[in-house]
C-alpha positions in Angstrom: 109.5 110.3 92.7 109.7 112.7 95.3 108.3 116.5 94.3 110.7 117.7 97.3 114.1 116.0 95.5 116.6 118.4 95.8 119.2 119.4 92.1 122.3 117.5 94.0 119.9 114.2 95.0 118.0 114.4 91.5 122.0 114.3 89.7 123.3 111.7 92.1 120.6 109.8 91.4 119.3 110.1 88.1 121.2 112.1 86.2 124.6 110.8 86.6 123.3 106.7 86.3 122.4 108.1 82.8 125.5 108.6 81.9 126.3 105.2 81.6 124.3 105.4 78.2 127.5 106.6 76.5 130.3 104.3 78.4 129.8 101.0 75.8 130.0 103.4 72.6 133.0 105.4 74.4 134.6 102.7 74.8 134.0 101.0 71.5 135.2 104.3 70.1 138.3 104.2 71.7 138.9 100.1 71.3 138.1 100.4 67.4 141.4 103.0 67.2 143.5 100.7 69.9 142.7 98.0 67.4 143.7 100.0 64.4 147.1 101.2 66.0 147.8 97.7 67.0 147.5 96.4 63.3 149.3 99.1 61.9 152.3 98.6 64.3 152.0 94.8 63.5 151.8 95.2 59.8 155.0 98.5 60.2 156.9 95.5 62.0 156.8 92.9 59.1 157.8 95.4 56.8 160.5 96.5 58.4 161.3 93.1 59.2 160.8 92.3 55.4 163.2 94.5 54.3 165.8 94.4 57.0 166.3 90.7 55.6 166.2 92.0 51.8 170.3 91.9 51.3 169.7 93.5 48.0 168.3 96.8 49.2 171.2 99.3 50.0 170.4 101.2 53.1 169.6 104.5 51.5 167.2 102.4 49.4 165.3 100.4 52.3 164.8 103.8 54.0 163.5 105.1 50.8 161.1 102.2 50.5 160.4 102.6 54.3 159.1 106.1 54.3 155.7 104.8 52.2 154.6 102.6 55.2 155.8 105.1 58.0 154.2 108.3 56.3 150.8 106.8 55.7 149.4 103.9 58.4 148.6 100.4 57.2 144.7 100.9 58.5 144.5 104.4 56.6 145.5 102.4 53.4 142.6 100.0 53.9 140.4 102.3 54.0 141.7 104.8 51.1 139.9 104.7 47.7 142.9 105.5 46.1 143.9 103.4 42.8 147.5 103.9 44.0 146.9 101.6 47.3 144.6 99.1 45.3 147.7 96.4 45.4 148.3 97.2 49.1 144.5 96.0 49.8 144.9 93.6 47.8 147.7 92.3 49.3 146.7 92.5 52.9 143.6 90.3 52.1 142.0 90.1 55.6 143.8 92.5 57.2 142.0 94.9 55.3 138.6 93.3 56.3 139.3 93.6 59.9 140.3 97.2 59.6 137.1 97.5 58.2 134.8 96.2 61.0 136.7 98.4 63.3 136.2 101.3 61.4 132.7 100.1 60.9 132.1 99.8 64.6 134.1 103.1 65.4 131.3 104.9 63.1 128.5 102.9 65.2 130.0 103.6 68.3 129.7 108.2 67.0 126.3 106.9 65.7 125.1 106.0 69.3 126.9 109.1 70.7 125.5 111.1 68.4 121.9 110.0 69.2 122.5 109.7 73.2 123.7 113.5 72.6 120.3 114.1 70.3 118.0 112.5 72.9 119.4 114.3 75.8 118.2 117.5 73.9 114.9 116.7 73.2 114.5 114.9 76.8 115.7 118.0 78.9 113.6 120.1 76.2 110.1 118.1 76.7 110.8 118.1 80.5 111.3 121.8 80.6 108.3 122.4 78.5 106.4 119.7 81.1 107.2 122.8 83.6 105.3 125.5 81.3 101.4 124.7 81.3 99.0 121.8 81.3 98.7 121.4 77.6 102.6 121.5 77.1 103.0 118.3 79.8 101.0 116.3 78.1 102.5 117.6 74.4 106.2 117.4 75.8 105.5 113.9 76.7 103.6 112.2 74.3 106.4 113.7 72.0 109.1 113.0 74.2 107.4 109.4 74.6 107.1 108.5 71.1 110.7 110.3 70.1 112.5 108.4 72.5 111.4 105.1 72.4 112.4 104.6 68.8 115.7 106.2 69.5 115.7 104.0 72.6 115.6 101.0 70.3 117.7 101.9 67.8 120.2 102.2 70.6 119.6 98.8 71.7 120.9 97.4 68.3 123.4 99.6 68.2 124.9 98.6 71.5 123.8 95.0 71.2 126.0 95.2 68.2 129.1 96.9 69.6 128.4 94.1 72.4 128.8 91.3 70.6 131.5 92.7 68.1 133.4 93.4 71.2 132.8 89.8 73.0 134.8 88.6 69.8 137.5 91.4 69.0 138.2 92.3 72.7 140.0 88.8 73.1 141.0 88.0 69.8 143.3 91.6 69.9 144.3 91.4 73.3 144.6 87.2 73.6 144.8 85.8 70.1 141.9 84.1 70.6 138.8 84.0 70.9 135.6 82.4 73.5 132.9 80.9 71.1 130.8 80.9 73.9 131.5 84.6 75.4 129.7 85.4 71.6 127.2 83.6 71.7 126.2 84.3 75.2 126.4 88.4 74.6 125.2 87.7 71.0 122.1 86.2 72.8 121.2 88.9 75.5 121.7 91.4 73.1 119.0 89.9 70.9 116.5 89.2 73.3 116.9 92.4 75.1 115.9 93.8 71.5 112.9 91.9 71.1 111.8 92.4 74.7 112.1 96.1 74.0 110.3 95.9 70.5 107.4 93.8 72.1 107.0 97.0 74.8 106.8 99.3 72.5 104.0 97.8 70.7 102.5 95.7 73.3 99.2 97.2 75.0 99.2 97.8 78.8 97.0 96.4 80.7 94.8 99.8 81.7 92.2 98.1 84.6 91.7 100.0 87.9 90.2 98.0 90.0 88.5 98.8 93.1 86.8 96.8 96.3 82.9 98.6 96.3 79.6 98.6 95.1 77.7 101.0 92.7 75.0 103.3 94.2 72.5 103.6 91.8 70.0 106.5 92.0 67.5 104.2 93.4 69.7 103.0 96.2 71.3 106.8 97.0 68.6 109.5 95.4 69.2 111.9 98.3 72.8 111.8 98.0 72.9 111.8 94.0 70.2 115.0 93.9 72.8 116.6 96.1 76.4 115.6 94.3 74.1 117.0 90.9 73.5 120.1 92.9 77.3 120.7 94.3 78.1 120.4 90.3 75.6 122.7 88.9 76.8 124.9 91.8 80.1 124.5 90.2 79.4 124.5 86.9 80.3 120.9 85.5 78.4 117.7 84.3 77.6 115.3 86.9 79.5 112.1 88.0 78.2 108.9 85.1 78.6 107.0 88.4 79.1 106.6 92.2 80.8 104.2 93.8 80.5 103.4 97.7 83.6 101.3 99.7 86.1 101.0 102.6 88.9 102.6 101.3 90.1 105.6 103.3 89.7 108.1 100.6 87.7 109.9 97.8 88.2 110.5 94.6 87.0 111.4 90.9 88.2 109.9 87.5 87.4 109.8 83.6 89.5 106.3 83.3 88.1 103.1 83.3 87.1 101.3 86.7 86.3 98.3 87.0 84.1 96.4 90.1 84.1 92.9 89.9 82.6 92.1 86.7 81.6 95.4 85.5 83.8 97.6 84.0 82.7 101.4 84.5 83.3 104.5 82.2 82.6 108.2 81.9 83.2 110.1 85.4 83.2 108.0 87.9 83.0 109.5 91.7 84.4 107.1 94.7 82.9 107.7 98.0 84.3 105.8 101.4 81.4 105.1 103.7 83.8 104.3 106.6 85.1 108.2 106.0 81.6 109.5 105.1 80.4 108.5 109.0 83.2 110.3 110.5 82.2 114.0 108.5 79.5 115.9 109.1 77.5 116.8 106.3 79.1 120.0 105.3 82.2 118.4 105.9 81.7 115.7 103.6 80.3 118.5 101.3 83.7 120.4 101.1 85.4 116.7 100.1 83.1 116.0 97.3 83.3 119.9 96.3 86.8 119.4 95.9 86.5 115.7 94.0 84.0 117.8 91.6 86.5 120.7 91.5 89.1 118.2 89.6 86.4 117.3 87.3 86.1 121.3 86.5 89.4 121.9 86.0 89.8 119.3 83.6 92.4 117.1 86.5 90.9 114.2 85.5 90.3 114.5 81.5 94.3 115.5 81.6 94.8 112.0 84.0 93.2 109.7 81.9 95.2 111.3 78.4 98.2 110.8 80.6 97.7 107.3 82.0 97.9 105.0 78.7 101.4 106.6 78.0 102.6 106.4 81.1 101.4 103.0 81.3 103.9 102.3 78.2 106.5 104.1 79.2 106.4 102.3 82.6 106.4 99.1 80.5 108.7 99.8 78.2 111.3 100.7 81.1 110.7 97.3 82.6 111.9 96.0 79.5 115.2 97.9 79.0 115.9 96.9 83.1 115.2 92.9 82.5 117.4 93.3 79.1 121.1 93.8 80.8 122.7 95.0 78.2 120.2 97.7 78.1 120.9 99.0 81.4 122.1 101.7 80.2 119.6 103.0 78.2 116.9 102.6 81.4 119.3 104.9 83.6 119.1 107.4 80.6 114.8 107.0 80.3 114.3 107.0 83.8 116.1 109.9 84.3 113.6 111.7 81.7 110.2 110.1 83.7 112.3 111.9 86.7 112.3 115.2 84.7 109.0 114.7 83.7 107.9 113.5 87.4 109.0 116.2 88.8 107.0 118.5 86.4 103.6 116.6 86.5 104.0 116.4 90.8 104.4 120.2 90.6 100.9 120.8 88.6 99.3 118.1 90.8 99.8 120.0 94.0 99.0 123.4 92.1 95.4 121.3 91.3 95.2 120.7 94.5 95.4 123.8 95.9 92.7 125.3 93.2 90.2 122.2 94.3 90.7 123.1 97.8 90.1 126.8 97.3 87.1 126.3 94.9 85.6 123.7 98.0 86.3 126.5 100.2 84.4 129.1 98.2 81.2 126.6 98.0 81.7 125.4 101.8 84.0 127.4 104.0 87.7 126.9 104.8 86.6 125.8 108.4 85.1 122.3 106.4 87.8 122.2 104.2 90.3 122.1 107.5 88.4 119.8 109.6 87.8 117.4 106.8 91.4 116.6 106.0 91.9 116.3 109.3 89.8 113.7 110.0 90.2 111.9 106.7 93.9 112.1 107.1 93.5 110.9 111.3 91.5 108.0 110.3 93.7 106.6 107.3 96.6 106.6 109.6 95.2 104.9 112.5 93.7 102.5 110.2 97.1 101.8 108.6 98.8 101.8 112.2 95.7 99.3 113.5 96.1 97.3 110.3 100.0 96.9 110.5 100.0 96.4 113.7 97.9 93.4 113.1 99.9 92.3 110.8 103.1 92.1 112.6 101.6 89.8 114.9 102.6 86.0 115.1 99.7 84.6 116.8 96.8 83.8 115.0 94.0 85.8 115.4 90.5 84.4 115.9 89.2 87.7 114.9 90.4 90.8 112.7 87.6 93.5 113.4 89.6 96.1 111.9 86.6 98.1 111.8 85.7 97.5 115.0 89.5 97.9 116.0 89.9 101.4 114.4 86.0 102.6 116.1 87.3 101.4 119.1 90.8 103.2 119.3 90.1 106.2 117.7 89.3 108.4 120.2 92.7 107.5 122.2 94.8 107.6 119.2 92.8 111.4 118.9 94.2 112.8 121.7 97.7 111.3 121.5 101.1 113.3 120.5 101.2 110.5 117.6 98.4 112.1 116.1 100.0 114.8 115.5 102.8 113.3 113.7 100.9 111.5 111.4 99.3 114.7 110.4 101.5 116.7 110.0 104.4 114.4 108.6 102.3 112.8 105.7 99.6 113.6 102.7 96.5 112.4 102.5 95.7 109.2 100.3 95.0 108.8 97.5 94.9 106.7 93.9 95.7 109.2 91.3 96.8 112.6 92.4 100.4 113.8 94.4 99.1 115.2 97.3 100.5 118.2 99.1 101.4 118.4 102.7 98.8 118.9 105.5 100.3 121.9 106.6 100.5 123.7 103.3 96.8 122.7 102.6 95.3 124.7 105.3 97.8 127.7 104.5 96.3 127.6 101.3 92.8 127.9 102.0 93.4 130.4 105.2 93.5 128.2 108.1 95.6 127.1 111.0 94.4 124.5 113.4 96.6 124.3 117.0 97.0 120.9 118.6 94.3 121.2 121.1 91.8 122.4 118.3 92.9 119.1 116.3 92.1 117.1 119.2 88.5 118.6 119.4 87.7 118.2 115.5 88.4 114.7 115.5 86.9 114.2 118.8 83.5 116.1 118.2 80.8 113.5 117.0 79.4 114.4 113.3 75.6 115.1 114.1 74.4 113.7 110.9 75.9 112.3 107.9 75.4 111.4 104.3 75.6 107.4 105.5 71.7 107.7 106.3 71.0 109.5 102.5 72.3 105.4 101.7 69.1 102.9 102.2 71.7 99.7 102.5 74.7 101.4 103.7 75.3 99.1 106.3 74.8 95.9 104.1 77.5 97.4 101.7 80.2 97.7 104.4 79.5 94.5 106.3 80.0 92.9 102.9 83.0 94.8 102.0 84.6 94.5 105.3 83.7 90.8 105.3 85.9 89.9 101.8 88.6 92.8 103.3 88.9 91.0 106.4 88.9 87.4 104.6 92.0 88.6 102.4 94.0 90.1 105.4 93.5 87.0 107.2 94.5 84.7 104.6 97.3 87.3 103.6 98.3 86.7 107.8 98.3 83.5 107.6 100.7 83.0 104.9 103.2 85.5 106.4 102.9 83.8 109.8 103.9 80.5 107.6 107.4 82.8 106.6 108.5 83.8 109.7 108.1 80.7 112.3 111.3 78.9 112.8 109.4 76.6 113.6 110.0 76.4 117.7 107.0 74.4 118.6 104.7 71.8 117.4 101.8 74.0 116.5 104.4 76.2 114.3 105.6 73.6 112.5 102.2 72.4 112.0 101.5 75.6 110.2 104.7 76.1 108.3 104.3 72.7 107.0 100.3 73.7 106.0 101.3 76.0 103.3 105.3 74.8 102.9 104.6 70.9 103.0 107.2 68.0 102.1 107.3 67.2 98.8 109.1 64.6 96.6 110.5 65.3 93.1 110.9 62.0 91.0 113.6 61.2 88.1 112.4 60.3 84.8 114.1 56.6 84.9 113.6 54.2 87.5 116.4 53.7 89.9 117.6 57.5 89.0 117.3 59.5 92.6 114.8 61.4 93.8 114.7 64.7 95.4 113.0 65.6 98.9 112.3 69.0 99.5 110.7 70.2 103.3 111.0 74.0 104.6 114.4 72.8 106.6 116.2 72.0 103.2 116.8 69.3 100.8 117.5 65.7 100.3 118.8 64.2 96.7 119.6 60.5 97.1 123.1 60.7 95.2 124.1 63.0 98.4 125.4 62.0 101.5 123.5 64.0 103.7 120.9 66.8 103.2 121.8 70.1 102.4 119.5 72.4 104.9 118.5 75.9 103.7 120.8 77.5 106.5 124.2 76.1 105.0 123.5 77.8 101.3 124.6 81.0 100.0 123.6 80.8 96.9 121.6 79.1 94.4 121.8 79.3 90.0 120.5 76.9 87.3 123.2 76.1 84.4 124.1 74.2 81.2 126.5 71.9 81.2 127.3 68.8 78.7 123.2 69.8 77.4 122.5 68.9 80.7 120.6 71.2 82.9 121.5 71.5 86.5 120.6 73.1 90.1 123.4 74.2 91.9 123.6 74.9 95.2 126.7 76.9 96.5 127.2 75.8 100.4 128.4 78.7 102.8 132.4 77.7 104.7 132.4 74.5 102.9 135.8 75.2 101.5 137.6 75.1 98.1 136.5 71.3 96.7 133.2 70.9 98.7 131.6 74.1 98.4 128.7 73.2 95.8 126.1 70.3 95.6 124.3 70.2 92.2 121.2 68.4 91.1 120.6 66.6 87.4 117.2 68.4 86.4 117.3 66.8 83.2 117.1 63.8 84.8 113.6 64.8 86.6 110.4 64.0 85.9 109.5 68.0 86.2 113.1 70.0 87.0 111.1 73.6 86.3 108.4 73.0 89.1 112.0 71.5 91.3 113.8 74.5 90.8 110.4 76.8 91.4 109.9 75.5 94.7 113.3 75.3 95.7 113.2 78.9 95.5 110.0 79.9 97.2 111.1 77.1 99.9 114.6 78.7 100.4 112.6 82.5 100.2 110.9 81.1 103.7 113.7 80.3 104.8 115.7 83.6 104.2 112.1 85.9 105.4 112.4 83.8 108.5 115.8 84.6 109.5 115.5 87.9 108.8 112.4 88.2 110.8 114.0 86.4 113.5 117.0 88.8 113.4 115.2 91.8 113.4 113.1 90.5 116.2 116.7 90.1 118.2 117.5 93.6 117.5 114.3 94.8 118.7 114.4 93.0 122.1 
């Protein structure tokens, strides 16, 4: 979430979508005492009825007799424990048994208000104290974490509840009737969106952070280890456990777990980028590990890695309440509280921030601390700009070079106006931290760099670097680069495959190289098969083939316990709007319907592509 989100955005967007937490038990509040008045004017009716037809009741006695039922209501009666209205409950039987599942549900329904209420306390409460201090973030969320998600669930059951009871007595008041099927469907979703939520809640997340690099051991890197253990005892704090080298554009510093291929690294763990490391000079590079050490001071990263597990969970556990549907609701209401809480941990992110920068500026000098962002932030934005622009491309390349791209184009993209605007209008990356602006960096540490000094930073060739301090340097970036490359290429490849029509030969070649024609066979001989090809499909109890460009939509359902694909067609009218397919009569109807989907996904990404192309040109 955005640290800049201004009160009216943060409401329109958060805070009023939680409100929907409280719609179902509003309304099951107010339904319960509809239902109630109904049956007490329906049960009022009879009597009077009864004893309009009584022709041995005078009037002054029926009016007598009448003022019993008027005075106290039929649904109040069921629910008395008087001795005086035992008969009366006894003689309304299951009248009396209704009225008390909608009472029951009524007191549900105040429950779940109730709690929403409850939880909106202690959620705005932890998120204010999130705004206080370090050690009240993490405390106002690991109790506003493990408060809420058991008040989270026990909102689920309740509303699950009220959903089903309502799926039954919604119809059955209003109708007369009602939809065995409606039940069980809600009855259903309301169970499993339960269970989904209980198995996040208790469910561990999956905690690897993997990165693309190779670990410098001493013996590889002693020069440049000697110095990171100097920059720390300069500082004050224990040395990084471990020092990784790779392509990425950025640095950084972390007490979680990392893992590199097979190995899995703990302690404090440093990340160094070799690509960045060759464009800063020495003290340069100096002032960005000074900072990386700084968060390691501070205790930025202890506080990061107590943080992450929970957040992980919490992240989890709102995935669940979204995929549940019926507890919709209660995600708008958590996500607004991660909001809160974002909000909170962005603003003591950027205050760390600042104090790294200014402690790196006491052991270097604010001049390093300026150029360095500069150049880091230059280089990650032309390599994003090369690499996207790669990327859009349809043609093939023979070669990606990105490295050799980005050396190549530097200089040029240096002394361009664009440079500026990448600068200025964006943070530097990074894994872990919230970044502040550029501009507000180099307030902070005393500097102000004008456009023609930028240009000469990032133009000015770094005399030496800490590259050479790395006895196989090059060998750990030609590897890098090579699997980096390898991935983009195949990554290329694939997209090209999504967004040819095809319009020649050699595109349809490729489209068909990773979308190729495939045939789905029925269980029983002399059953029909299904073609599938990226144009559309083909099921032999059709007519014709139904191309990808004629459907608008596309759903799986039960019907007769048979499963079925069905495909709604787009201006095909009232009666021949829809084609369906048997997939319990296929050998394999999951992997059918599976690439139906990816297939028509092609589809779609190509027109879209080819549209946006249009509007381009």
């Amino acid at each position: 979430m955005s640290s800049e989100l201004s009160l009216p955005s943060f409401l329109r967007v958060y805070a009023l979508p939680a409100l929907w937490l409280f719609a179902l038990p509003l309304f099951g509040l107010w339904f319960g005492g509809h239902a109630m008045d109904r049956f007490d004017a329906r049960v009022l009716a009879a009597v009077e009825e009864g004893y309009a037809k009584d022709a041995s009741l005078t009037e002054s006695e029926r009016e007598t007799a009448l003022v019993f039922f008027r005075a106290v209501p039929a649904s109040a009666a069921c629910l008395s424990d008087s001795e005086e209205l035992a008969s009366f409950r006894q003689g309304m039987g299951e009248g009396c048994s209704d009225v008390e599942q909608f009472q029951g549900m009524r007191l549900v329904a105040l429950g779940a208000i109730g709690l929403g209420l409850a939880s909106a306390v202690l959620a705005l409460l932890c998120a204010l104290a999130a705004f206080v201090s370090r050690p009240l973030e993490y405390a106002g969320f690991m109790v506003g974490w493990n408060v809420l998600r058991v008040t989270g669930a026990v909102q689920a059951v309740a509303q699950g509840g009220l959903a089903v009871w309502l799926s039954y007595w919604m119809t059955a008041v209003w109708f007369q009737r009602y939809v065995p099927k409606l039940i069980i469907i809600v009855g259903v979703l309301a169970a499993m969106a339960v269970f989904k939520l209980l198995q996040a809640i208790f469910r561990r997340p999956a905690m690897d952070f993997e990165v693309e690099a190779e670990a410098l051991e001493e013996a590889r890197a002693p020069e440049l280890w000697a110095h990171v253990r100097g920059l720390c005892a300069r500082l004050g704090t224990p040395p990084p456990d471990h020092i990784l080298a790779g392509i990425d554009t950025n640095f950084f510093v972390t007490e979680g777990e990392v893992r590199v291929g097979e190995r899995v690294f703990t302690g404090r763990t440093l990340f160094v980028s070799l690509s960045l490391l060759r464009l800063l000079g020495k003290s340069e590079a100096d002032a960005v590990l000074a900072h990386e050490m700084g968060h390691l001071l501070g205790g930025d990263t202890g506080h990061s890695k107590r943080l992450a597990p929970m957040l992980a969970r919490f992240g989890q556990y709102l995935h669940a309440l979204r995929e549940g549907l019926v507890t919709l609701p209660i995600f708008h209401f958590m996500l607004a509280y991660r909001g809160l809480f974002e909000l909170a941990l962005s603003r003591g992110q950027r205050a760390a921030e600042f104090a790294a920068d200014k402690l790196a500026a006491g052991l270097t000098s604010g001049q390093d601390i300026a150029r360095s962002l500069m150049k880091v932030g230059a280089y990650a934005n032309f390599r994003g700009r090369v690499e996207s622009s790669l990327f859009e491309g349809n043609e093939q390349h023979q070669q990606v070079a990105i490295a050799e791209r980005v050396a190549l184009g530097f200089a040029e993209y240096a002394g361009s106006r664009t440079v500026h605007e990448d600068l200025y209008g964006s943070v530097t990356p990074h894994p872990f931290d919230s970044h502040p602006k550029l501009a507000a960096r180099l307030e902070n540490v005393g500097e102000k760099l004008e456009p023609d000094e930028v240009v000469k930073v990032l133009l000015t060739p770094g005399t030496d670097s800490w590259v050479s301090a790395i006895l196989d340097a090059e060998a750990i970036e030609a590897r890098l680069w090579g699997v980096y490359e390898s991935r983009f290429s195949e990554a290329h490849d694939l997209m090209r495959a999504y967004r040819y029509v095809p319009s020649t030969p050699e595109e349809r070649e490729h489209v068909e190289k990773h979308f190729p024609p495939l045939t789905f066979e029925a269980k029983e001989p002399g059953d029909p098969d299904v073609q599938l090809d990226f144009t559309g499909v083909n099921y032999s109890a059709w007519e014709e083939p139904v191309p990808f460009a004629q459907v608008k939509s596309v759903s799986t359902d039960e019907r007769m316990f048979k499963k079925y694909l069905d495909i709604v067609l787009k201006d095909a009218g009232l009666f021949g709007g829809k084609r369906s397919i048997c997939l319990s009569k296929m050998a394999d109807g999951d992997a059918l319907v599976n690439a139906y989907a990816q297939y028509l996904s092609r589809h779609r990404t190509m027109e879209a592509h080819q549209a946006q192309a249009q509007q381009a040109a």
